[in-house]
Structure formats: C-alpha cells, structure tokens
N, C-alpha and C positions, 0 to 999 in steps of 0.2 A: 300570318305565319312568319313573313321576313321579320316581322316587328319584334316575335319575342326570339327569333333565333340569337342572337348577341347574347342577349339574359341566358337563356340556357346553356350556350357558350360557356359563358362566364361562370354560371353556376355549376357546369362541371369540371372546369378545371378546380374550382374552388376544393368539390368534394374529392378530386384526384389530388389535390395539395394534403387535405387534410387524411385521406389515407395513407399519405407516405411521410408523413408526418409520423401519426400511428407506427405504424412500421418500423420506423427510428424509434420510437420510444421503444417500442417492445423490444427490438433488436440492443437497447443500450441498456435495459432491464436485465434480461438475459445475460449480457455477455459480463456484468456486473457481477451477475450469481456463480462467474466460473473463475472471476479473477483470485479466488483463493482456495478452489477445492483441491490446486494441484501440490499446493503448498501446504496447506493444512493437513493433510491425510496422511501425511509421512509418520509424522512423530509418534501419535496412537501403536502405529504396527513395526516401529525401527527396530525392537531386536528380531522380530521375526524377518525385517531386511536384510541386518546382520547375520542372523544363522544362515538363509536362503542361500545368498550370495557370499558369502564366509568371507566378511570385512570385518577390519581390526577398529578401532575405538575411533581410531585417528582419521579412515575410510567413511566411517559412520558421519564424523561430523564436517567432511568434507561433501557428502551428501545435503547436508541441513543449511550448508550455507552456500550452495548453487543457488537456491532460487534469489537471497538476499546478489550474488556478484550477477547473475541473469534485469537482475531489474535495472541495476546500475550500468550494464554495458550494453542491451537489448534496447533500453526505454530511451534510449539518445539516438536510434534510427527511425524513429518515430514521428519525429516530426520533416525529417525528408526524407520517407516514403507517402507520408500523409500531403505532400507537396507537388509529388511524381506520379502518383495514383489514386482513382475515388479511393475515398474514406470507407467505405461498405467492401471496397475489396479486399482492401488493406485489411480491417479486421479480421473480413469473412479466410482471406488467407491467414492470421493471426489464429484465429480458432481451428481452424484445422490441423495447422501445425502442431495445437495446442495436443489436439485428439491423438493424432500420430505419434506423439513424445508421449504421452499418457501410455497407451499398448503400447510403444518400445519398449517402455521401462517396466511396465507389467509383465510382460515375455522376457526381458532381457534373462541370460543365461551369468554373463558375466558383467563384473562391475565396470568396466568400461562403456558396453554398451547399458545400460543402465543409468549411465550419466549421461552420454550422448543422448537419450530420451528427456531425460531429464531438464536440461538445456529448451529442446523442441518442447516440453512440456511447458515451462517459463514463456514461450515467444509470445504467446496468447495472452496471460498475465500484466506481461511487461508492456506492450505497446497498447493495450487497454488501457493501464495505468494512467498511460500519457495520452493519450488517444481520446479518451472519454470525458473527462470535462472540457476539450474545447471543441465537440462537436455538441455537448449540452447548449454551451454559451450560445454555440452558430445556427442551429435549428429552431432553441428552444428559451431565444432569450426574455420572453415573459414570465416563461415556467421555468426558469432555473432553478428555484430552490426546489419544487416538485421534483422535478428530474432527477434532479443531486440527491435526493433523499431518497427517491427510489431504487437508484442503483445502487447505494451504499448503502442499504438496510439489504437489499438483494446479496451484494457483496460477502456483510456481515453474516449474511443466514447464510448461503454457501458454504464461508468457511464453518461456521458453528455446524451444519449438516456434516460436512466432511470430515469433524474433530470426532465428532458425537460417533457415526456408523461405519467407521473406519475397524474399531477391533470388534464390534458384531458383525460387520459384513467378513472379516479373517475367518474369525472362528467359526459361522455358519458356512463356506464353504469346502471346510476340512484342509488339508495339507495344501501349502501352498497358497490359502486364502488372501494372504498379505497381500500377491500380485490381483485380484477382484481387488480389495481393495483400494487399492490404485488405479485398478484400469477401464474402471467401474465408470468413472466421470466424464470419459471419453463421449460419450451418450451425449450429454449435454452440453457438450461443445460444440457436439456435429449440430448438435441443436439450435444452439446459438450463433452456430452459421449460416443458417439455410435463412433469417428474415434478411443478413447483411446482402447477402447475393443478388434478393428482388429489390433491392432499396433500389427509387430513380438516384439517374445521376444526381440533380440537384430541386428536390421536392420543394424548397422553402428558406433557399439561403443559397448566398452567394460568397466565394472568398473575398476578403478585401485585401488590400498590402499590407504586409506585416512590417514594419520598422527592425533591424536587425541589430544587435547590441556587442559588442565584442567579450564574449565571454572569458576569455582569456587573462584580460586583465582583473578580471578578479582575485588572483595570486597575489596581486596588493593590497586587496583589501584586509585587514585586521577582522572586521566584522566579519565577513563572506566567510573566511575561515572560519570563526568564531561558528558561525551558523552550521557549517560542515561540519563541524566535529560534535557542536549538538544534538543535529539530527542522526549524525551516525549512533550515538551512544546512546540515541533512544531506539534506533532502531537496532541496535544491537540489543538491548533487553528484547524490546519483543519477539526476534529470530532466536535469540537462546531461549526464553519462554517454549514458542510454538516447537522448536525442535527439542528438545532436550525433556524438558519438563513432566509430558507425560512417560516417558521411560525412567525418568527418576521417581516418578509417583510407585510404579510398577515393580522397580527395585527396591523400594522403601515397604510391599507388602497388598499396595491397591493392585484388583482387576484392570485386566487392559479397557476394560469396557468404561470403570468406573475413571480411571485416567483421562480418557478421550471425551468423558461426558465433562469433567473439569475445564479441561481445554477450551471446550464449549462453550462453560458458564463465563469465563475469559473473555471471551470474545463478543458474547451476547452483552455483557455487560460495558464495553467500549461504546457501545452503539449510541447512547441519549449523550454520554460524556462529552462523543465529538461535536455535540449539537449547542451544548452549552460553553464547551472552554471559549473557542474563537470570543464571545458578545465579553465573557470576563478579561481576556488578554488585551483588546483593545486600550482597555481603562492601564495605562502607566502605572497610577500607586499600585493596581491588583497583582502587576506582574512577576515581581519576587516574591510575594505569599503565595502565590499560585504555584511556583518553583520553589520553594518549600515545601509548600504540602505534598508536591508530587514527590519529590526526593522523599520525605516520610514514609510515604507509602510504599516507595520502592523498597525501601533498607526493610520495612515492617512484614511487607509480603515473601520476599527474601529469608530473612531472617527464620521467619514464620515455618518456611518450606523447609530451614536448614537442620532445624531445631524439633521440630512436630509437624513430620509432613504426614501422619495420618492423623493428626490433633485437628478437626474442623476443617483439612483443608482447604474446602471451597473459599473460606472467608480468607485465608489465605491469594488464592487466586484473586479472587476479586477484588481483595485490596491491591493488588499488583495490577490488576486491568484500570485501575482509581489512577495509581502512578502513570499508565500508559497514557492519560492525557497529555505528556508531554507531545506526544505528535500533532495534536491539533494545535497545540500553543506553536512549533516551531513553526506549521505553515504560516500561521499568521502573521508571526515576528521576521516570516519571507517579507508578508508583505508591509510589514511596519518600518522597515530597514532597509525600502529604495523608493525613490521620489517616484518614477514613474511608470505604465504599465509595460513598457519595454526591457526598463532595467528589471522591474521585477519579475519578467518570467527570465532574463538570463541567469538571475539572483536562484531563481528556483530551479533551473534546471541543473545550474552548477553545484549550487549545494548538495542536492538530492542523489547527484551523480557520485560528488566526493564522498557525500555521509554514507551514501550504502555498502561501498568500496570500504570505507573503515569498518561498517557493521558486518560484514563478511568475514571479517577474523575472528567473532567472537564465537560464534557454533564452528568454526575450527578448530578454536582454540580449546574450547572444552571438551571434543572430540577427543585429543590428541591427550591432554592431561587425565582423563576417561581412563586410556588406553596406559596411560605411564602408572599411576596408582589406584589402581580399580576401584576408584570411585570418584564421587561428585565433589567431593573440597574442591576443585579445580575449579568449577561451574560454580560456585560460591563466591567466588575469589575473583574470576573474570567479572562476575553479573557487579557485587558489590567495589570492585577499582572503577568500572563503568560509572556507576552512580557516581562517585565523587569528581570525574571529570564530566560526568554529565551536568554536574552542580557549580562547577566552577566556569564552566562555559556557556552556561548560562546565565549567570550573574555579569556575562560579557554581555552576551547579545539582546540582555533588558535594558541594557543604555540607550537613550535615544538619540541615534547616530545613523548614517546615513552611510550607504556602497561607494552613492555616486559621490558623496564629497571625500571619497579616500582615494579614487581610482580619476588621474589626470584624463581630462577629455569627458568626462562622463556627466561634468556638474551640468542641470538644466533643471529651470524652473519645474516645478509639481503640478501636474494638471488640475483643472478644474473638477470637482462631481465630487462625489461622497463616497465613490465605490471602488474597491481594486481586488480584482481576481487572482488570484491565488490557485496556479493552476498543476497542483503537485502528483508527485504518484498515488495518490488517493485522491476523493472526490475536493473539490476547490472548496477553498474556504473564502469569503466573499465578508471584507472587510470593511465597514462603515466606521466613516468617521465625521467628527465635523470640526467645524472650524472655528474655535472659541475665539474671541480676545484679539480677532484679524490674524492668528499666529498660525505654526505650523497645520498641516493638515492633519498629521499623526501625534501633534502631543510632545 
C-alpha cells in the first residue's frame, strides 16, 4: 500500500490538472461565443432603436461606434487587471458586467442610460479581446492553434447567430422586441461566467516576467503610425459595415430579417479567410498584391451596395468580407515590423489602441451625415475616402522596416526561433518565418 500511494498521488493530481485544464478550455470557448453578440445585434434592429428611444441620425451612429471607442479605451486595462487579479476573475467579472450592460440597455428608458449599458455591455468584449490569447499561449501552449481556432470560430458563430436572430427575435416578441433582442444574450454571458469562477488559481501554468517596452515612444515611429492608421481604416470599414449596413439594406427595400441574415453571411465568410491571409502576408513579394486585391474588393463590394443593393446582394457582402482580410494581414505586418516579442506586443497594443480610436469616427460619422441629408451618400463617401487611405498606408507599412530601428533606445538584436506571437484584439496570429541567406528573420 505505502508503495503505490505516490503513483496514486501523482496520478491524481495529474487528473486534477487535466480537469482544470478542461475547464479553461471550455471557459475560453464560451466566452469567445460572447465576444461579438453585444456588438453585432445592434445594426439588424437600429431603427426600431431609433424609434424606441427617439434618436436623431447623428444619436443612432454614436450608438454604432461605442463598442469600436469601448475596445480601444476598455482593452488597455486588461493587461493590469490580469497582473492584480486571477485571470478567471477578471473575466468571470468581465462577463458579468457584460450581462448587466446587455439588460441596462435592453430596459433603458432613455438614451443616456442606454449608452451607459452599452459601455458595461463592451467590458466583456473588450478585455476578452485582450485577455484571451495570452492565456491560450499560458495554459495551452501545445494546443494553441486548437484553442485559437476554437474560440474564433466560437467568436465568429456568435456574432453570425446575433446578426442572423436579432430582427426575428424583434418581430416574434411584438412591440418593443428590439430590447429581447438585445437582452436576450445576457444568458450566455452569465453562462460564460460560471466555468471562469470554478477555474483553480493556477491548474497548469505559471506567470513568468514580462520585459516591459516604453510604448510611448512610438510617436516617432513613421511605421507604428503608418500601422495605426491602417488598422483603423480597416477597422473603420468593418464598424461601418456591421453598423450601418443592414439598415441601409432595410432602407433600400430588404426585410429586416433578410438584412441581419446578410450580416451573417459577412461574417461567416471572414472565417477560413483569417486562416489563410497571415501563411500569404509573410511572403514580402505577396504583400502588395494581397493589398490590391483587398482594396478591389472593398471599392467592388461598396460600390456594388451603392448602385444595386437589392441586385444579388449577398455577393456583394461577401465580396466586402474578401476585402475584410485586411485585418489578418495588419496583425501580421504587427508582427513583421518589430524585432522582438516585447517590442512587438507594445507595437500591438499601441497600434490597436490608436487604430480603433481613428475607426470610431467612421459609424459617427455616417450617423451624423444620415441625419443632415437623409440618406446614405454620406456612408458611401466615408467607407470609400477610407479605402484610399487605407491604400496608401499600406503601401507604407509593406516596406520592410523595423519600430525599433526608428524609435532611439529600442534597436536590439532579433531573437532566435521561427515564431512570433501576435497578440491582438482578436485571436493571435502566429508568424513563421525562416531564415534564408544568414539574413533577416522577416525578409
């Protein structure tokens, strides 16, 4: 008996590891599936938000672009709370909050409180965003491309669930439905809180020190700018998209039902895209054909909407979710454009930060033009001036050129390995490179 007690010991902690292991996975599955229902379920049912609450054009698209200024000023407390308190709390308080802002804004009477929800609805979101790939890295670093695939396909079906049953869940519960559909996903928030809660403190990983980078000084960099203003301008298409686009489907003559299932097909179709750009962005010559064809597809799907939005529109959409590969290309070119894994999570947290702050005036902005000449030229005109600075800043930041050799103090040799994490408001993108010719590691 003494002989096998150790083994048994041993063999149960082993199975205690690998249950809370479990646990984290399910708990990072889940909370994946909530990161865009709060965001997503808006646009489907915004005039019925509009009427409800009796907002002006300009109110509407200050609505649409909370969650884009929520990601950008919420996802920078993220990593010191996730410093100050377990990782499981943090969330499990992130989802709750999430829940809470979901029913405020569902209830709210008046558009102030409405945004105040709205905000709390984002907290969940936004520190997920940031939150979620480097506890992938930290629990589950055999399986990370597993993991990563699974939360962002979770993610992706979310929001696609949220776009799709947003104007049948309005219209199936009579007047006032708009707020169901909003407060409807509260549900699985609470849900996606209760695995964070029983998570052990630390089932299978331990912190290690983090090297700290001065973010600040990226103000000098040419690139780091270059980079911020790319990512915003992609991300400003896709917030004017998911906001705007199915009420302009709805204004042009479609069902709200048939709008939100659009939305949908948008979204569903990003999915294999993000899985292919990163392996073709790596390759330098692919870089500006890849930025070409994406710019095509913007002007084409655009265009398409502006001209014949009940002409085929889905191929429309989809050619516009084709163009939205820009996002996987910019995380990448995060990490193709700093020597080493320090500079480039500061490269990604500041870019990310800047870029979303600039994508935040764009569902403003066609809000507000909305409201001055009752219609969508405006959102035309925003999406398509976007494009061409999306095109020309990125023709910047395909050059191969480097943060740390602009910004004094930062130049240091390139690390050893093949690998560099990219650890952005969506799942990381995980960059291989090699090392041809003795020369750079990136090309």
């Amino acid at each position: 008996m003494t002989l096998t007690a150790p083994t048994d010991t041993a063999g149960s902690r082993a199975a205690e590891r690998r249950r809370g292991l479990t646990l984290i996975a399910v708990a990072i599955v889940l909370t994946g599936f909530n990161l865009r229902t709060a965001v997503n379920s808006v646009g489907p049912v915004l005039e019925e938000i509009e009427r409800g609450l009796g907002l002006s054009s300009g109110l509407a698209g200050l609505v649409t672009t909370m969650p884009v200024l929520c990601f950008a000023a919420i996802g920078f407390a993220g990593p010191p709370l996730a410093a100050r308190f377990r990782d499981g709390h943090v969330l499990a308080g992130a989802l709750l909050a999430m829940a809470a802002g979901l029913v405020l804004r569902a209830a709210a009477g008046t558009f102030w409180l409405f945004l105040v929800g709205t905000v709390l609805a984002m907290v969940g979101g936004a520190l997920g965003n940031v939150l979620l790939p480097s506890l992938v890295k930290r629990y589950f670093p055999t399986r990370t491309g597993l993991l990563v695939g699974a939360y962002s396909v979770a993610m992706a079906a979310g929001g696609a669930i949220a776009s799709i049953a947003a104007a049948p869940l309005a219209a199936a519960t009579g007047a006032g439905g708009w707020r169901w559909a909003l407060g409807v996903w509260a549900v699985l928030a609470l849900v996606a809180a209760l695995p964070w809660l029983a998570v052990p403190a630390r089932p299978g990983a331990a912190r290690g020190p983090h090297a700290g980078v001065r973010m600040r000084s990226l103000v000098r960099s040419p690139m780091a700018l270059a980079l911020a203003l790319f990512f915003g301008m992609q991300s400003m298409q896709a917030y004017v998209l998911i906001g705007w686009t199915a009420q302009y489907l709805r204004d042009s003559g479609l069902s709200a039902a048939t709008a939100g299932l659009l939305l949908g097909i948008n979204t569903v179709v990003v999915i294999p895209l993000n899985a292919v750009v990163p392996s073709l962005t790596v390759r330098p010559h692919l870089q500006r054909p890849l930025l070409a064809a994406f710019g095509v597809c913007y002007v084409v799907g655009w265009l398409g909407l502006m001209l014949a939005p009940t002409t085929l529109p889905w191929l429309w959409m989809g050619v516009l979710a084709l163009g939205m590969g820009t996002f996987a290309m910019v995380l990448t070119l995060i990490g193709l454009r700093a020597r080493t894994p320090e500079t480039t999570a500061a490269l990604s947290t500041v870019v990310q930060g800047w870029g979303y702050l600039l994508a935040g005036a764009g569902p403003l902005l066609v809000g507000v033009l909305r409201g001055r000449t009752g219609g969508y030229a405006g959102m035309f005109a925003v999406v398509l001036t976007g494009v061409v600075v999306l095109m020309a800043s990125g023709w910047l930041v395909t050059r191969a050129r480097y943060v740390d050799d602009e910004v004094p103090g930062w130049t240091s040799p390139a690390p050893h390995g093949d690998g560099i994490e990219v650890a952005g408001t969506e799942p990381p993108v995980t960059v291989h490179v090699t090392e041809p010719d003795g020369g750079s590691p990136r090309g």
